[in-house]
NUDO-177297 format. One record per residue: residue in three letters; x, y, z of N, C-alpha, C, CB in turn. Coordinates in steps of 0.001 Angstrom, whole numbers, padded with zeros to 6 digits, always signed. Glycine has a CB too. Layout:
N
alaXYZXYZXYZXYZ/...
REM end
This chain:
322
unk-121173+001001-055220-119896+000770-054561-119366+002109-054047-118874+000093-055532/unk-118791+001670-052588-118300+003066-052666-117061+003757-052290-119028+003649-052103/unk-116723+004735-052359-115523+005505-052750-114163+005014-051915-115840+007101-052469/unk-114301+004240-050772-113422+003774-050209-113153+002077-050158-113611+004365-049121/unk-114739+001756-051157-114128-000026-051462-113626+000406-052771-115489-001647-051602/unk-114207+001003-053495-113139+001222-054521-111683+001493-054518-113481+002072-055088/unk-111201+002478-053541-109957+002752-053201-109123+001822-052474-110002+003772-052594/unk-110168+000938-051898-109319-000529-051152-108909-001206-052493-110500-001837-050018/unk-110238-001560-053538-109679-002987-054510-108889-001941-055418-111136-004210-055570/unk-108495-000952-055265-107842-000120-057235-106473+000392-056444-109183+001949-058313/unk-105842+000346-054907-104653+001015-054551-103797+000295-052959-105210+002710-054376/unk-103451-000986-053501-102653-002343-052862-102150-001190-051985-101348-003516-053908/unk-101134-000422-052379-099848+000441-051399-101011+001140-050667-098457+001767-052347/unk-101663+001678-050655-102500+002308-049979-103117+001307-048942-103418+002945-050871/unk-103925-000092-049120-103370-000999-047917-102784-001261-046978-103060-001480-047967/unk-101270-001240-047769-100164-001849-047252-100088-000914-045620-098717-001672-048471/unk-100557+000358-046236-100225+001651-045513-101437+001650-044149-100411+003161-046752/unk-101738+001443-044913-103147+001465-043394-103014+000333-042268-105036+001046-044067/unk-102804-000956-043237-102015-001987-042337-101522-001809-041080-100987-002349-042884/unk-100374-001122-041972-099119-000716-041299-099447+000538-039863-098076+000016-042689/unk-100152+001224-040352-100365+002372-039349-101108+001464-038603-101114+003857-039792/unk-102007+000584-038164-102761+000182-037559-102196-000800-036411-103573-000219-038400/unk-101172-001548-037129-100035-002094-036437-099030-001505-035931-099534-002793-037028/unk-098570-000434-036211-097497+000708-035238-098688+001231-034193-096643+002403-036372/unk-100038+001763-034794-100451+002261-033136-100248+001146-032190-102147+002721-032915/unk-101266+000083-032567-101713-001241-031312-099720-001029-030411-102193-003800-032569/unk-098485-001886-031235-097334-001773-030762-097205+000012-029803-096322-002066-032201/unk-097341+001063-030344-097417+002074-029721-098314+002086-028618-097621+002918-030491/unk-099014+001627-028366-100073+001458-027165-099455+000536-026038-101543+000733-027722/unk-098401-000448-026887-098376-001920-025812-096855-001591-025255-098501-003880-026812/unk-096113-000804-026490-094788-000660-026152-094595+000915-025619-093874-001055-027449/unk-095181+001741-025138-095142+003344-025680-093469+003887-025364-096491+004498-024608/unk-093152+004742-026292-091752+005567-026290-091461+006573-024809-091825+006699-027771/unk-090678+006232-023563-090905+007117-023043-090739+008165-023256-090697+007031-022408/unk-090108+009078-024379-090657+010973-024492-092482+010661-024472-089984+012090-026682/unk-092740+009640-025379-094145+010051-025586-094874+010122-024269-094873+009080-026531/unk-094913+008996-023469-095724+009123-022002-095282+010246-021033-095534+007751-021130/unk-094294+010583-021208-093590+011788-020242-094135+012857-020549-092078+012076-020349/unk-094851+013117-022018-095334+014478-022190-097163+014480-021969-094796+015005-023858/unk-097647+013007-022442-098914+013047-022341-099320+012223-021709-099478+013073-023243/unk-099669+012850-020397-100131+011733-019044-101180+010906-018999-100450+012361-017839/unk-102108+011290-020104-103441+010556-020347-103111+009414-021044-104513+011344-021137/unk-102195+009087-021994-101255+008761-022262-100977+007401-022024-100614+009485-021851/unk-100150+008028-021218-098994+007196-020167-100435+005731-019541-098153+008819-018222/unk-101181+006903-018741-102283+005687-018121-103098+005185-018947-103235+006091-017068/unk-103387+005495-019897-104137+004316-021081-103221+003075-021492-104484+005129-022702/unk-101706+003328-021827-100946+002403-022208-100923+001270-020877-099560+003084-022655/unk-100637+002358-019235-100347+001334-018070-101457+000380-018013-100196+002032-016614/unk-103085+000831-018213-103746-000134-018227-103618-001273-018897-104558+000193-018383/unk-103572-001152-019991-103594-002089-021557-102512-002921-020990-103124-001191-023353/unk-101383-002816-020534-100350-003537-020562-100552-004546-019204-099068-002586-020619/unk-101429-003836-018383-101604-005011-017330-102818-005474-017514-101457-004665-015848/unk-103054-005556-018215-104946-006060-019151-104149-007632-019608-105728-004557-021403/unk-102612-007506-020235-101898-008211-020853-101533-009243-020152-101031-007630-021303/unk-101287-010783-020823-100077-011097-019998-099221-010969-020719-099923-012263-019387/unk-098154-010731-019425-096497-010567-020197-095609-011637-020820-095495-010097-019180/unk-094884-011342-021318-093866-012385-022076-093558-013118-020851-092388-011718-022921/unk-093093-012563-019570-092179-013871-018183-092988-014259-018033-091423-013671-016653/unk-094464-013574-017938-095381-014305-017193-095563-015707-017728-096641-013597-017151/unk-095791-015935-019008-095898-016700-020019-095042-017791-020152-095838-016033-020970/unk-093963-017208-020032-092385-017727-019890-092525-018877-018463-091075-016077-019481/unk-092652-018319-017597-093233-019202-015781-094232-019859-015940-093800-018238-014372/unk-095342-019643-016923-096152-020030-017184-096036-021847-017686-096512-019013-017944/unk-095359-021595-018805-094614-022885-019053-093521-023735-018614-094329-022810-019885/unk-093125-022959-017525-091978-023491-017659-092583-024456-016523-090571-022559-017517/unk-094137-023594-015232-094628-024654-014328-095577-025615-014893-095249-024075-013197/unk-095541-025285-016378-096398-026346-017017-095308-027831-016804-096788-025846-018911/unk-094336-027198-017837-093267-028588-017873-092963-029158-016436-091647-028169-018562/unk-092992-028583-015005-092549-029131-013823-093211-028619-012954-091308-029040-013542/unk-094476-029173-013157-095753-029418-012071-095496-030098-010735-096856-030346-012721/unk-094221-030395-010473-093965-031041-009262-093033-030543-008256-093595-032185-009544/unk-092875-029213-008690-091553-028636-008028-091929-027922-006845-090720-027637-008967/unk-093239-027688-007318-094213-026954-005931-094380-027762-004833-095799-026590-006266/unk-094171-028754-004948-095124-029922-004236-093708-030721-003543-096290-031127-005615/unk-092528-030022-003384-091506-030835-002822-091073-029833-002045-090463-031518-003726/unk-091088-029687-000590-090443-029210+000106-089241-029204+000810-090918-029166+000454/unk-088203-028199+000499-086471-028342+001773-086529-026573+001934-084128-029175+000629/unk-086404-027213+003209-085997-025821+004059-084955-026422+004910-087317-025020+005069/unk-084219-025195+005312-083106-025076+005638-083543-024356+007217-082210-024292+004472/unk-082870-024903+008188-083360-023823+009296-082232-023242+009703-084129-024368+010581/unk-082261-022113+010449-081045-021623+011155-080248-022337+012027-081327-020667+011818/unk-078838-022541+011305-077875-023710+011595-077351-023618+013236-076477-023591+010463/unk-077572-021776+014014-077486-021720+014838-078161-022305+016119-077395-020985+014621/unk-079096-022947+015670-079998-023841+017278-079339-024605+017208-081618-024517+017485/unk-079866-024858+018461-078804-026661+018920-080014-027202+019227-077368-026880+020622/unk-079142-028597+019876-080807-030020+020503-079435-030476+021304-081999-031860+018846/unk-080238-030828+022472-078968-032237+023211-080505-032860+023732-077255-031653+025072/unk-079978-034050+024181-081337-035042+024580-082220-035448+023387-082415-034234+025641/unk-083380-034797+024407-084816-035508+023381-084913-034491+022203-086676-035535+024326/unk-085621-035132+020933-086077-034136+020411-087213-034919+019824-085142-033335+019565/unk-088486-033532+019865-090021-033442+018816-089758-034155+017321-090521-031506+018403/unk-089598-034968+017047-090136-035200+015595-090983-036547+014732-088960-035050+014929/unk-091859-035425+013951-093013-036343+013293-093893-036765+014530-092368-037805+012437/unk-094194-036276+015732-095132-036263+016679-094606-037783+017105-096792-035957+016159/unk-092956-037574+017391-092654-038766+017686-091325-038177+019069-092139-039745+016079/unk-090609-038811+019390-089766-038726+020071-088439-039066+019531-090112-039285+020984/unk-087302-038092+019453-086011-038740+018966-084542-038535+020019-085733-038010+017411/unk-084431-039766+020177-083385-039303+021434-081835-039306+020961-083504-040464+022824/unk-080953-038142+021065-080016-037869+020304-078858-038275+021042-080047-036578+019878/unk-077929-038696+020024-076660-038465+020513-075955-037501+021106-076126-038617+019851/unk-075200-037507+021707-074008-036818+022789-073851-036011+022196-072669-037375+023226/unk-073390-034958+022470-072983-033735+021725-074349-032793+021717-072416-034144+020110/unk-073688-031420+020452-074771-030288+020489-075154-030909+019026-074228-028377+020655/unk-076341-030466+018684-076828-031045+016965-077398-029956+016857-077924-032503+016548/unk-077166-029515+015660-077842-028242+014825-078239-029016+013150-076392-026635+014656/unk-079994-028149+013194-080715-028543+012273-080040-028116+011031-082004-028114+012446/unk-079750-029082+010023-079775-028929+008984-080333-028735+007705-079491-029266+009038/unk-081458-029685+007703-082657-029407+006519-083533-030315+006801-082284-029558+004917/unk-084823-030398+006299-085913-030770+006596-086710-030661+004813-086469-029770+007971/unk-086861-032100+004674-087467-032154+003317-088861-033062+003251-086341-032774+002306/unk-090035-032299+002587-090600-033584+002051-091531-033351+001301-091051-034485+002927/unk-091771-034416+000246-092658-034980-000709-093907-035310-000844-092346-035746-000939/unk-094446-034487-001593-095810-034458-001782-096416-035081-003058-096167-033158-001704/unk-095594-035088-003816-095533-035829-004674-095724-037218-004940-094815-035605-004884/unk-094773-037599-004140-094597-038993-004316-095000-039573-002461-092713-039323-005032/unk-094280-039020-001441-095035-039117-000314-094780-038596+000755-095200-040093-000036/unk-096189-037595+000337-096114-036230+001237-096125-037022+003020-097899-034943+000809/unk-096489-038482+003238-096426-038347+004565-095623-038703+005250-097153-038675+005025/unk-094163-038007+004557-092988-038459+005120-091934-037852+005229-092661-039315+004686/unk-091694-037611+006413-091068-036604+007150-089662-036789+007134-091543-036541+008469/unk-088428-035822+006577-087213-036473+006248-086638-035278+007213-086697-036696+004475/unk-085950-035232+008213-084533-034279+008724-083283-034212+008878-084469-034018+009572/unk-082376-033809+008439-080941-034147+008742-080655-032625+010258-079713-033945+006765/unk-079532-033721+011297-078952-032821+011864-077546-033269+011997-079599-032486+013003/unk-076507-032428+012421-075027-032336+011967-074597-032357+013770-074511-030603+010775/unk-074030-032528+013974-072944-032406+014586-071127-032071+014116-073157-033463+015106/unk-070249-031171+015043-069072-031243+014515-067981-030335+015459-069233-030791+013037/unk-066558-030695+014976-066243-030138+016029-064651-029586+015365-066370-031220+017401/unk-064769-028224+015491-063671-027382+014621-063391-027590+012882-062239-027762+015337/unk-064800-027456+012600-064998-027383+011510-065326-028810+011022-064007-026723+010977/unk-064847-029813+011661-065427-031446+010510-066135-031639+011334-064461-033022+010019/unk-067005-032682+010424-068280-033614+010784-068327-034318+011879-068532-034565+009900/unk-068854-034701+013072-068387-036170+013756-069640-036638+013678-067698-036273+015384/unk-070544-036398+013068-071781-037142+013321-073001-036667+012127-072272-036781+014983/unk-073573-037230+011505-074647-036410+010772-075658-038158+011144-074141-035665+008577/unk-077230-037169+011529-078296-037377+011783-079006-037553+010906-078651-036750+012378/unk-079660-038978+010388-080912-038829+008996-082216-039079+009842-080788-040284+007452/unk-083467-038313+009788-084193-039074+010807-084970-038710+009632-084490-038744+012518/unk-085762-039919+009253-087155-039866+008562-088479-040565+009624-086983-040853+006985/unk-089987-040360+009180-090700-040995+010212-091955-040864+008711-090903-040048+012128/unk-093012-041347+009396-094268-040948+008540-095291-040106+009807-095142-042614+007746/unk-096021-039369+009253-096745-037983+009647-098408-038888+009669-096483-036334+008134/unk-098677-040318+008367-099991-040845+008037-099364-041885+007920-100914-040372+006925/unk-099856-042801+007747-099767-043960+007329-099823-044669+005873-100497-044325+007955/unk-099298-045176+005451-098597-045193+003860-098651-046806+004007-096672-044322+003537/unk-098586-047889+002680-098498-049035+002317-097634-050065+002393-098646-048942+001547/unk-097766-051018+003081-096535-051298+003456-095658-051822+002287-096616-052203+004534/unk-096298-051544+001241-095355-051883+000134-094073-050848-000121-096230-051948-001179/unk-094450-049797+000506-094043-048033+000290-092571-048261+000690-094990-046628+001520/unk-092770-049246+001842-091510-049457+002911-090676-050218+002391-091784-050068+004254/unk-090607-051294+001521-089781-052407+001105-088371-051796+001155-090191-053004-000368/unk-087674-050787+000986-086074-050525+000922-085933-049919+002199-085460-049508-000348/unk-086937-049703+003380-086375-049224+004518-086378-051152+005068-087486-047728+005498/unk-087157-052062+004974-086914-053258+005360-085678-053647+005088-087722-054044+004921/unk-085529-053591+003492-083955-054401+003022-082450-053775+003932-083617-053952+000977/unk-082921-052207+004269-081740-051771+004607-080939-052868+005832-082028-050244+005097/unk-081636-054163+006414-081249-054211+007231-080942-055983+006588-082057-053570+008435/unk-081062-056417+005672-080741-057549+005035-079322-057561+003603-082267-057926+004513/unk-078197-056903+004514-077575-057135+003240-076320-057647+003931-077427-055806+002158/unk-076010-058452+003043-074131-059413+003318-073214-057793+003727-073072-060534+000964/unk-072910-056926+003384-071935-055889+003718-072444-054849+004657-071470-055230+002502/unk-073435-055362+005553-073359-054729+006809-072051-055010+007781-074588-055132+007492/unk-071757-054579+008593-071219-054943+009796-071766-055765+010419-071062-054128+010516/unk-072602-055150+010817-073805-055694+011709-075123-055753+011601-073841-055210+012650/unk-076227-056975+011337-077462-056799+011347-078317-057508+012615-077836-057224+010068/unk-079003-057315+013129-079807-057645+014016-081659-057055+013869-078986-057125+015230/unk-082576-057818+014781-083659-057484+014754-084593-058470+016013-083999-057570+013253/unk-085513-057724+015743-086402-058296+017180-087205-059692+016594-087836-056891+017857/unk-087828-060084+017349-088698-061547+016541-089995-060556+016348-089122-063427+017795/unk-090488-060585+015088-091424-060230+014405-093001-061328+015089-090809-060437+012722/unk-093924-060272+015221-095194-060538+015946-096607-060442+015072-095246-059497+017121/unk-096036-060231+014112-097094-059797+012867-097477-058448+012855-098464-060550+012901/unk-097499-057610+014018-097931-056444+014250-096778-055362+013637-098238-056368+015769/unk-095778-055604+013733-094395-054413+013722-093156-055236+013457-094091-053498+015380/unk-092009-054715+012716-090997-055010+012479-089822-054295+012593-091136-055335+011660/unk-088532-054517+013572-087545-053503+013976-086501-054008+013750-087533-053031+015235/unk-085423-053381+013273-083929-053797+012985-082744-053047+013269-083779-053994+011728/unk-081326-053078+013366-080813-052265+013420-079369-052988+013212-081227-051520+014463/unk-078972-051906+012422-077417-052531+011744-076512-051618+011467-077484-053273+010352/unk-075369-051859+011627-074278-051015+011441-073546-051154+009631-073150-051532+012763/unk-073005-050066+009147-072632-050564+007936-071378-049394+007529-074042-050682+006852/unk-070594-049944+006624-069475-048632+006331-069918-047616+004898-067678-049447+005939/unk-069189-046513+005433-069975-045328+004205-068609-044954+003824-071166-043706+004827/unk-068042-045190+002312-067183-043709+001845-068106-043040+001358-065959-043725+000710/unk-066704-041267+001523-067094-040021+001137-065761-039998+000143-067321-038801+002429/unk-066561-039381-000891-065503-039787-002236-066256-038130-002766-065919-041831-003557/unk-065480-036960-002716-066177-035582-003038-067688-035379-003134-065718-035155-004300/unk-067790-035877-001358-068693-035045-000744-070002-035740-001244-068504-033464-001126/unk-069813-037188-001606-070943-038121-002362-070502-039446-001403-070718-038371-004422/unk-072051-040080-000924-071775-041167-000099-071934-042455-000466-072384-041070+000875/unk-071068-043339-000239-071115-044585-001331-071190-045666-000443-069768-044779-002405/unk-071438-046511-000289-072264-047509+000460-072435-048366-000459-073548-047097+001069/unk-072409-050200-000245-072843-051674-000900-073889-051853-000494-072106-052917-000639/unk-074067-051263+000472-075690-052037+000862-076669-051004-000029-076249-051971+002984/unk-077463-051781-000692-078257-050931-002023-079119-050033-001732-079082-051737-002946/unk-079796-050935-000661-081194-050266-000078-080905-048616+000660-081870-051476+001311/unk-079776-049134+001785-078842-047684+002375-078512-046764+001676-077584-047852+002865/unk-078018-046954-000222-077265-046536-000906-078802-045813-001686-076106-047646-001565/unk-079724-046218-002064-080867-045074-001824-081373-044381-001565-081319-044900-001703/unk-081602-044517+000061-081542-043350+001075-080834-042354+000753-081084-043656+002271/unk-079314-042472+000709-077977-041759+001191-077722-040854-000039-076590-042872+001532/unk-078001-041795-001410-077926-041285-002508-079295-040134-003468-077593-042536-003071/unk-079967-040013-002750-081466-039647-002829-080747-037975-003560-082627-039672-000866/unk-081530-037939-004591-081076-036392-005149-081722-035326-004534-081370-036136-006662/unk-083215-035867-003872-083292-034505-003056-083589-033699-001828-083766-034080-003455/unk-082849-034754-000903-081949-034212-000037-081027-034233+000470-082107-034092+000483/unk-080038-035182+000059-078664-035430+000271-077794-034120-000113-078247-036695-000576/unk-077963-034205-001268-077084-032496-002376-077470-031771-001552-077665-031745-004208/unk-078523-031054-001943-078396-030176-000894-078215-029282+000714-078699-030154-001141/unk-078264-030585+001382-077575-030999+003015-076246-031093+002764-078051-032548+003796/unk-075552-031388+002005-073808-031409+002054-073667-030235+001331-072868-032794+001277/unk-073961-029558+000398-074320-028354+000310-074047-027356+000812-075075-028300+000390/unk-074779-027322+001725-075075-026482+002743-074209-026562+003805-076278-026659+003156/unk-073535-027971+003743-072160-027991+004887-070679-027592+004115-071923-029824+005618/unk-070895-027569+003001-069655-027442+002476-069873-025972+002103-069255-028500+001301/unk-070979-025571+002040-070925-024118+001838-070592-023146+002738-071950-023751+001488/unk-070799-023848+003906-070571-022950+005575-069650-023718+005951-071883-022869+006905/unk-068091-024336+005093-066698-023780+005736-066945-025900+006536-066826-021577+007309/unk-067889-026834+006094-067513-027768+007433-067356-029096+006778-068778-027846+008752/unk-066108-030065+006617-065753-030758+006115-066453-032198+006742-064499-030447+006071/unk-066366-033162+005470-066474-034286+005920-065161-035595+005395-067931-034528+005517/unk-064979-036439+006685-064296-037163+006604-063980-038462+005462-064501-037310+007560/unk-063527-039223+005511-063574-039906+004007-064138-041226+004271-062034-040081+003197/unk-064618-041194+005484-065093-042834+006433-066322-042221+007172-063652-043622+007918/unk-067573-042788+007270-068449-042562+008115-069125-043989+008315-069311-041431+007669/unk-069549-044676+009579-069963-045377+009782-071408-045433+010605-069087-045772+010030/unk-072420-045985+009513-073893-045725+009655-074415-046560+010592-074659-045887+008433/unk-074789-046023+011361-075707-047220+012982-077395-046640+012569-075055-046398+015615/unk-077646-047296+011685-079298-047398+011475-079831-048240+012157-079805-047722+010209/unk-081168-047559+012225-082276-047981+012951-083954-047914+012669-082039-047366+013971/unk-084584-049259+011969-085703-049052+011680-087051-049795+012102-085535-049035+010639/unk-087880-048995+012165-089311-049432+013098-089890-049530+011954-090155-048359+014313/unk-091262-050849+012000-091905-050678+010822-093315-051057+011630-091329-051646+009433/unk-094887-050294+011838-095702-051069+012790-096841-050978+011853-095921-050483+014395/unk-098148-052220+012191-099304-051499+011817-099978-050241+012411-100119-052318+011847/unk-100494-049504+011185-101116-048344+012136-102378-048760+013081-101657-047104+011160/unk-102315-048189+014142-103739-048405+014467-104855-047071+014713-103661-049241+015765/unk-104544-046263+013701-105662-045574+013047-106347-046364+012096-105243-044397+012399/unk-106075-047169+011007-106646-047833+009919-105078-048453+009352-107645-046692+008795/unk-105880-048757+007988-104974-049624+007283-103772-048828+006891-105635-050260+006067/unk-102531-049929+007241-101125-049287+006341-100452-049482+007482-101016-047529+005624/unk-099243-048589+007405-098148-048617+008500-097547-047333+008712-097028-049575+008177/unk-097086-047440+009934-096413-046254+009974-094875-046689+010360-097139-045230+011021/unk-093838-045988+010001-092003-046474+010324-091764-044859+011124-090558-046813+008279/unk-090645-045407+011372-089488-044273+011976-088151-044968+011357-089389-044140+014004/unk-087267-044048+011086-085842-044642+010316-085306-043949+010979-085404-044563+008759/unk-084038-044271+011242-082946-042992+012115-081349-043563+012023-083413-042827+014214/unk-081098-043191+011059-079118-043238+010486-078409-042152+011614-078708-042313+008279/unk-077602-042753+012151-076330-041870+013024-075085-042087+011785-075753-042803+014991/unk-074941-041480+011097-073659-041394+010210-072093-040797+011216-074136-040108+008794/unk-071591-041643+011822-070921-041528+012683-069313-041548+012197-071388-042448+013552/unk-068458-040242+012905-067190-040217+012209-065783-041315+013280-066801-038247+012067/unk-065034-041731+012810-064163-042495+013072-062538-041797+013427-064282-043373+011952/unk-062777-040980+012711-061524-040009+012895-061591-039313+014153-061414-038909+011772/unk-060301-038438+014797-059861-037955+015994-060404-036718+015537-058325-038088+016452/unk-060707-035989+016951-061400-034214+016581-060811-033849+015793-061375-032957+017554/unk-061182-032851+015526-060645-031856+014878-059898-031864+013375-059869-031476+015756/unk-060221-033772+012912-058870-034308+012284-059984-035017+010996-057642-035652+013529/unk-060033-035249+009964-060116-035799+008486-059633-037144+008866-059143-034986+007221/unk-058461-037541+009022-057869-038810+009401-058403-040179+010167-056980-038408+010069/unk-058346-041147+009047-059270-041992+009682-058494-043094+010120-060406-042400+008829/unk-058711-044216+011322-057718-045028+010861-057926-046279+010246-056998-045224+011754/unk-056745-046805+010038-056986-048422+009242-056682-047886+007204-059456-049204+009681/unk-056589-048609+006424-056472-048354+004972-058043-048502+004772-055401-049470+004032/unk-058245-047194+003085-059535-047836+002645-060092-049362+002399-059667-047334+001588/unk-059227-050286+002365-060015-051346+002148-060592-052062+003588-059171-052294+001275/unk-060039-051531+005268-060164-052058+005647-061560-051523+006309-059159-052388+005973/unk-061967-050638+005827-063532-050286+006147-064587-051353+005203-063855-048454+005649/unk-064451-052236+005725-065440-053385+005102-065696-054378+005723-065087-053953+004012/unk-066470-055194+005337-067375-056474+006299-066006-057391+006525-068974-057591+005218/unk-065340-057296+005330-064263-058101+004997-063178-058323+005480-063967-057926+004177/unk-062410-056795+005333-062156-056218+005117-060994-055797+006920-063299-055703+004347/unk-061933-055451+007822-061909-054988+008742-061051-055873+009945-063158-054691+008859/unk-061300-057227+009785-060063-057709+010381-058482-057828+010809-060137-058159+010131/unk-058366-057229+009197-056665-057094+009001-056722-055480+009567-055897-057335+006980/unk-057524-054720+010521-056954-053529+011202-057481-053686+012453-057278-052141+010598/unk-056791-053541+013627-057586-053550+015009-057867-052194+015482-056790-054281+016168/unk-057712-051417+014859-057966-049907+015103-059858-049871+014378-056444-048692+013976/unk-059813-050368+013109-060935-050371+012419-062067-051404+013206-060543-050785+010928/unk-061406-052624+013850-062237-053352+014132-062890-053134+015656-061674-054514+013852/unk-062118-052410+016266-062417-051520+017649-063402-050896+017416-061430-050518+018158/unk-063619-049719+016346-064616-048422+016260-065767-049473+015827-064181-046924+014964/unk-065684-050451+015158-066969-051677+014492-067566-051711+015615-066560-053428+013908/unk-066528-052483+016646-067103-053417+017902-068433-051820+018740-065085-054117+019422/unk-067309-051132+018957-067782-050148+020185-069141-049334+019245-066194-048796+020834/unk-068979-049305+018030-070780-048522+017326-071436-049761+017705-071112-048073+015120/unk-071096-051064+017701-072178-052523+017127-072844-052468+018718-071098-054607+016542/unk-071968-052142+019730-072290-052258+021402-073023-051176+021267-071032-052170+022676/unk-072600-049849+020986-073373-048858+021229-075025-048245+020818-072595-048207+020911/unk-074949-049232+019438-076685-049168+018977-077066-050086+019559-077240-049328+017458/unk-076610-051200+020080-077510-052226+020877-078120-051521+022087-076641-053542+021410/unk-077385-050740+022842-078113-049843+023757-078992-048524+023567-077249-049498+024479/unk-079088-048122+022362-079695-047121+021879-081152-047737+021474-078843-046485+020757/unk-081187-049005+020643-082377-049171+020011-083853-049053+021311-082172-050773+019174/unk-083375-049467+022488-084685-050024+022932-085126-048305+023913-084428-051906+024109/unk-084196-047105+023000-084975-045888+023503-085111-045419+022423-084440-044920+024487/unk-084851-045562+020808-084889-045001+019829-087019-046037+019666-083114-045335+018642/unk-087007-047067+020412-088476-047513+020783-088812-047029+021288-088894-048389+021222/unk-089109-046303+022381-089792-045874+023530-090234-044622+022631-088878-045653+025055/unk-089277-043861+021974-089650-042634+021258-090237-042872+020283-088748-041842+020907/unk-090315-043819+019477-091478-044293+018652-092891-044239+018925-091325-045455+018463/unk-092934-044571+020069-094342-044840+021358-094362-043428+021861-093991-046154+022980/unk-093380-042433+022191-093519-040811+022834-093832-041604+024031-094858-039440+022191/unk-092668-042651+024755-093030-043048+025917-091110-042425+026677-093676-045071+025853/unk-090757-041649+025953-089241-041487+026845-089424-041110+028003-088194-040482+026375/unk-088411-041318+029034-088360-040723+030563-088381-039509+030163-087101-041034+031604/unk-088929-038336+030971-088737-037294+030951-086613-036890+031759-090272-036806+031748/unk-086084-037868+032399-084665-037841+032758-083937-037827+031248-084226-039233+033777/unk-082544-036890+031694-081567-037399+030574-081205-038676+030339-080444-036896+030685/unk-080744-039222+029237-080558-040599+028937-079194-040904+029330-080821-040934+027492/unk-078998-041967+029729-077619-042354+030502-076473-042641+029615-077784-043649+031393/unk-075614-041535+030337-074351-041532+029312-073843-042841+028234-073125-041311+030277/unk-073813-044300+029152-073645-045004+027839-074736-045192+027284-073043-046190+027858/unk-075455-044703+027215-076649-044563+026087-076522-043817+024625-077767-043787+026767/unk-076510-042530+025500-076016-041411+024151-074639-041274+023788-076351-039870+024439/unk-074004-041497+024098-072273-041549+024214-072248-042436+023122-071396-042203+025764/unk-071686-042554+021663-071773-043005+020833-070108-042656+020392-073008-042622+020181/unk-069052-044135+019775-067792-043765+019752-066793-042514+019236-067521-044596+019315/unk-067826-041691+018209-067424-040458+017573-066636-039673+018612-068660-039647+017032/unk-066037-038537+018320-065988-037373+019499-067084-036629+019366-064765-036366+019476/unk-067371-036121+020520-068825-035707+020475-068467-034470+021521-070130-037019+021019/unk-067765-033890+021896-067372-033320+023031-067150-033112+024277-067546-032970+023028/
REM end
């Protein structure tokens, strides 16, 4: 036996001690004191290696934390510079979207990869001295998706508390609708009866952060908005599935520049709306005004628009628009 297993099994503290020194260097290597690296540069770069040899505690930390939310990567919103405008036509989802009156500046642009990356979501704003008169939802699909995928863009257009529902006679090939419906804004959250609408509108991730982003840059919204949706549903004819286009005009009721809506809250309703002729005016003139919109909010479905501007009562939609 020899002189240092003996001295291991006959002197515990003497252990304890070596332990210990063995565990202050490794920590001295991983943690070093800066006097110590400041004086010995050989030092300094033995420790810098070792420590990026390592992973670090954040790293570790991010590490798990994209363990627990593997899906956060995979959902896209961007925000574009609020300064562009659009009047007329606009590019989207390799589709055509023909806009309302006024200037529209992009607001956000979201989508899901997750659940379904082939679907293209944009909001654009309109407004005029700071409030809203108009906000834009345009979703489309990029591929073609199931037509099961679609069932709440169908319903949006089957519910008792629309204003207005209408639709084309169905051919087996494609299905189109378009209906008017009333929206409160109750702090900057949009509340809607129609369920299917109230999905859309209520969607956590991109609604929040599109009002967000308007309430963060100074621009109010009114306490009444009235939604003139519009939805395409066709077979693809690449292969199996379908492809839609959806397009909400969230349209304001109030005078420029003004919050003030008219008629009482109750009379923004299906119901409702009779007992005000102020309320039942702005109904009539959106219900006339998407009837003339739908059969170019088609053509842009197809990327068949005139290359001409669209005729004032076309885009001219009852909001102020400027």
């Amino acid at each position: 036996m020899s002189a240092f297993t003996r001295l291991w099994q006959r002197a515990p503290v003497w252990r304890v001690a070596l332990f210990t020194a063995g565990a202050c260097s490794v920590f001295s290597v991983m943690f070093p004191a800066p006097w110590l690296t400041s004086r010995l540069p050989a030092y300094a770069k033995l420790t810098f290696k070792i420590s990026h040899m390592l992973p670090s505690a954040a790293s570790s930390a991010d590490s798990s934390e994209d363990a627990l939310r593997p899906d956060e990567d995979r959902r896209t919103v961007s925000a574009p510079p609020m300064d562009a405008q659009f009047e007329g036509t606009l590019s989207f989802a390799g589709r055509q979207l023909p806009l309302p009156a006024g200037k529209w500046h992009p607001l956000l642009n979201y989508q899901d990869d997750v659940a379904h990356g082939e679907i293209l979501t944009s909001l654009y704003v309109r407004s005029e001295q700071g409030i809203v008169t108009g906000l834009l939802v345009a979703q489309a699909t990029t591929q073609s998706l199931p037509i099961t995928d679609t069932q709440l863009v169908q319903d949006e257009c089957h519910s008792n508390f629309n204003f207005m529902s209408e639709a084309l006679p169905q051919d087996g090939t494609h299905t189109e609708c378009w209906m008017t419906s009333p929206i409160r804004v109750a702090n900057n959250v949009f509340l809607t009866s129609n369920p299917a609408l109230q999905a859309l509108l209520g969607s956590p991730m991109f609604i929040p952060p599109a009002v967000q982003r308007l309430t963060g840059m100074g621009f109010d919204l009114p306490p009444v908005l009235v939604d003139a949706g519009w939805n395409r549903i066709e077979k693809s004819k690449s292969g199996p599935g379908v492809d839609f286009m959806s397009v909400h005009m969230l349209t304001s009721p109030a005078e420029a520049g003004s919050k003030t809506v008219p008629g009482a809250p109750e009379n923004w309703s299906r119901a409702g709306m009779s007992d005000s002729s102020a309320v039942s005016d702005f109904v009539r003139r959106t219900n006339a005004w998407l009837r003339g919109w739908s059969p170019y909010l088609r053509q842009g479905f197809d990327s068949k628009l005139p290359d001409t501007a669209l005729p004032t009562t076309v885009s001219a939609d009852p909001a102020f628009h400027g």
